[in-house]
N, C-alpha and C positions, 0 to 999 in steps of 0.2 A: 504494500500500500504506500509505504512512502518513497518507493522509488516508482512511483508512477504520479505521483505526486510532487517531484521533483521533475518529471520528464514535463508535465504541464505547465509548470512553473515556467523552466527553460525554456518551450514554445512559446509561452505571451512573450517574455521579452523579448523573443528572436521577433517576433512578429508584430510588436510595440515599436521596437528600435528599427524597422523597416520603413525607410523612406525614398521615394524617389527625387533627387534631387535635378533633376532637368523639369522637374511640376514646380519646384518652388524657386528655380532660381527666372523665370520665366516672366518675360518685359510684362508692366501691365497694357493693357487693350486701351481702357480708356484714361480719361481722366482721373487721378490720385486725388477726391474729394476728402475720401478717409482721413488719411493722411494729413490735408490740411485743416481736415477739421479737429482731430484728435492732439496738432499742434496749436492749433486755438484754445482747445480746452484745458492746455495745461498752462500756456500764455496765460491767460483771463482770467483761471484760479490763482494763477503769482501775484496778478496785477491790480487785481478787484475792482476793477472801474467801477464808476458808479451808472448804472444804467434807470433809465424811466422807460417803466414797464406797463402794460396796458394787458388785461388779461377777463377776456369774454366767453361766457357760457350761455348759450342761448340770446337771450336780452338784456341780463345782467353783466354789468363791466363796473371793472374798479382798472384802482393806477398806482403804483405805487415809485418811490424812488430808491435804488440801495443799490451797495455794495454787496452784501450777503446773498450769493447764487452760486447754486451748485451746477456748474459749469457742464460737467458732465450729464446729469439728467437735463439740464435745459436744452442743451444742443444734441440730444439722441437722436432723437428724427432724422437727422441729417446725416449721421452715423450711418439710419438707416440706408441712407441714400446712396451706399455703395454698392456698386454695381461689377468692382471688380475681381470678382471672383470667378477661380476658374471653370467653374458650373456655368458659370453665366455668358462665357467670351464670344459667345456666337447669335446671343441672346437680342439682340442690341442695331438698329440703323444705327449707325456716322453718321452724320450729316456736316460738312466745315461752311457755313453759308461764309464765312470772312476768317481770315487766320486768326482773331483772335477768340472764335466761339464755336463751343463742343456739343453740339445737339445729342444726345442719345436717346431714342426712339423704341420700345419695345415692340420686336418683328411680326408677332404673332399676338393681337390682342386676345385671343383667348390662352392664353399661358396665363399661370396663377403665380407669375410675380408680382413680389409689390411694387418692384419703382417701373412704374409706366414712362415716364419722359426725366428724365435731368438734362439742363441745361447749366452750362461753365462759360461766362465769360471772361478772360484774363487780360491785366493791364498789359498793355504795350511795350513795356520798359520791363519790370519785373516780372511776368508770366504768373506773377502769385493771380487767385481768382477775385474779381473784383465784385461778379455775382453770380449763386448758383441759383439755381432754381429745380424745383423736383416737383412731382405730382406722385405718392404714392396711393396705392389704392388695395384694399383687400377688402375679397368678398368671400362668405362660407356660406352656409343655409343657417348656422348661429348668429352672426356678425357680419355687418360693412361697414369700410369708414371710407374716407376719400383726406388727403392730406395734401396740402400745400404747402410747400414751401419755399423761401425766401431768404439768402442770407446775403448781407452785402458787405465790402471791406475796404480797405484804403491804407496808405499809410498814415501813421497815428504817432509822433512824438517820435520818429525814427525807423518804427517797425511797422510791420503790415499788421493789421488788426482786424477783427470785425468792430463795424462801427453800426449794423443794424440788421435785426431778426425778423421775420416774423412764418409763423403757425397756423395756416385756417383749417376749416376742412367740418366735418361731420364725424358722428358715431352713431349706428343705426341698431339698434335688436330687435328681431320679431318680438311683434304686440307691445311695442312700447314708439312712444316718438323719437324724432331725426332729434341730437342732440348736435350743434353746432359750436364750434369753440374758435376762438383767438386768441393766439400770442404775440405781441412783440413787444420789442426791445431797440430803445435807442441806445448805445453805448458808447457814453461821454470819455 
């Protein structure tokens, strides 16, 4: 028993420690949004700008002004919004309407992705993105939501920054009503 026990052992790790490295070392397809946005998130926690916030559920909105944001849940959506995965690399129209804007188009609207379109345009001088934009969408026979988004940047006191967010979109569940939300963020 326990040298069979030991031979299982031995297979997961042969079989853990199996990686193909021509999958990972592999150019991305599209635009690196992740990427710049995951180095936003850790920017913005350093920095704490003080943003004014506007935040809507249905007809109800309020506003607030502060420092204190959790950088990483406010900006997940936009997380979501990568697309470059290698599951995904074939998934996707180009589109380059001007060299400095990246259309991504989902091929096949009935595919059960969520990012239906992002778009990246980047500054001319520094290639950082100056705005993306995404339309995510997920539908089940549980759930449907529909998501906008919006994020914009600039240089900021030296560095590229975001300087403005925003969130729309719906959340829908059988026998109950369209719930509707917004987010945004100026960021001073």
């Amino acid at each position: 028993m326990r040298f069979i026990s030991l031979i299982i052992i031995l297979l997961l790790f042969i079989i853990s420690s199996c990686t193909n490295p021509a999958r990972q070392d592999q150019p991305t397809v599209y635009y690196d949004v992740l990427g710049f946005v995951k180095q936003q998130i850790t920017d913005l926690s350093v920095q704490k700008p003080l943003v004014r916030k506007s935040i809507g559920i249905n007809e109800t909105r309020s506003q607030q002004q502060t420092r204190d944001i959790n950088w990483s849940r406010e900006l997940a959506l936009f997380t979501q919004a990568d697309i470059n995965k290698p599951a995904l690399r074939t998934s996707y129209q180009i589109n380059r309407p001007d060299s400095l804007t990246y259309q991504y188009t989902l091929k096949n609207s009935a595919d059960q992705l969520t990012v239906q379109s992002l778009t990246v345009q980047v500054d001319s001088v520094t290639h950082q993105p100056r705005r993306i934009e995404a339309v995510l969408q997920t539908s089940n026979p549980l759930y449907s939501s529909k998501r906008n988004l919006l994020l914009e940047s600039g240089p900021t006191e030296g560095q590229w920054r975001v300087n403005y967010y925003r969130l729309s979109g719906f959340q829908k569940l059988p026998y109950f009503e369209k719930n509707s939300f917004l987010v945004e963020g100026q960021v001073n």
